[in-house]
N, C-alpha and C positions, 0 to 999 in steps of 0.2 A: 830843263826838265819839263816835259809835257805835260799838260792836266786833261787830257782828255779823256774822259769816262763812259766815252757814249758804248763804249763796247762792254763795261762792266757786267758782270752776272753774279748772282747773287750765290753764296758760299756757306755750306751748312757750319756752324761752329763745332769744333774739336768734339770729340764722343767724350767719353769719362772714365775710359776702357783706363788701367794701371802701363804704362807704358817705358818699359827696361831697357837700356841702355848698356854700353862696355863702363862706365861709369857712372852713373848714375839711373836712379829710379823716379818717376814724376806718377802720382798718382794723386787723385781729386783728394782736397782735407777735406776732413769729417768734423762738421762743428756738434758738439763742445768737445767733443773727444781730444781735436789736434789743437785747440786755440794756446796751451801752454808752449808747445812747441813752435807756433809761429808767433806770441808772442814775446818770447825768449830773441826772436829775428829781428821783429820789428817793434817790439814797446817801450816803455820807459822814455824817460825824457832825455837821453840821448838820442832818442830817433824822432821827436816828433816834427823836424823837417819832413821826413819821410809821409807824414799825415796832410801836407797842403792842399792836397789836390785831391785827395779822396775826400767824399762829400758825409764823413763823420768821425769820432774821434779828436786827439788819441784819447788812447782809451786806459784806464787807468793801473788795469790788472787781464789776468788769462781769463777772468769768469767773464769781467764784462766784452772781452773781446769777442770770446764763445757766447754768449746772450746776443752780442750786435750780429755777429756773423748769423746766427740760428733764425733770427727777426729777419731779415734781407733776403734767407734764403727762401724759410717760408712761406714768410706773408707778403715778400716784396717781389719773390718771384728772383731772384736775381742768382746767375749761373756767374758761379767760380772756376774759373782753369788757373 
């Protein structure tokens, strides 16, 4: 496999447009509104393998998921897909 980048160009990231599918539906989560529902995915202590590599957490409930999430997006600036 090649690594050659020199032709690379730089690539706007995904919009946040709702985006419908023959099966499924993907649209941007809304914190705190959605934190119960993707913490129901990802929390608890059966999943906190799932937290290594993200730089916080896990987290111990849907509020403080929706508080971390609300902080990142805010004040840290940080875009979710």
């Amino acid at each position: 496999m090649k690594s050659d980048l020199s032709s690379w160009t730089f690539r706007n990231p995904p919009g946040f447009e709702k985006a419908e599918g023959r099966f499924v539906v993907l649209e941007p989560a809304r914190f705190p509104d959605d934190a119960e529902i993707l913490f129901d995915a990802v929390g608890g202590p059966a999943n906190y393998d799932l937290w290594r590599y993200i730089p916080f957490g896990p987290l111990e409930n849907a509020d403080a998921l929706g508080a971390a999430m609300t902080f990142l997006i805010d004040q840290q600036k940080w875009d979710t897909y």
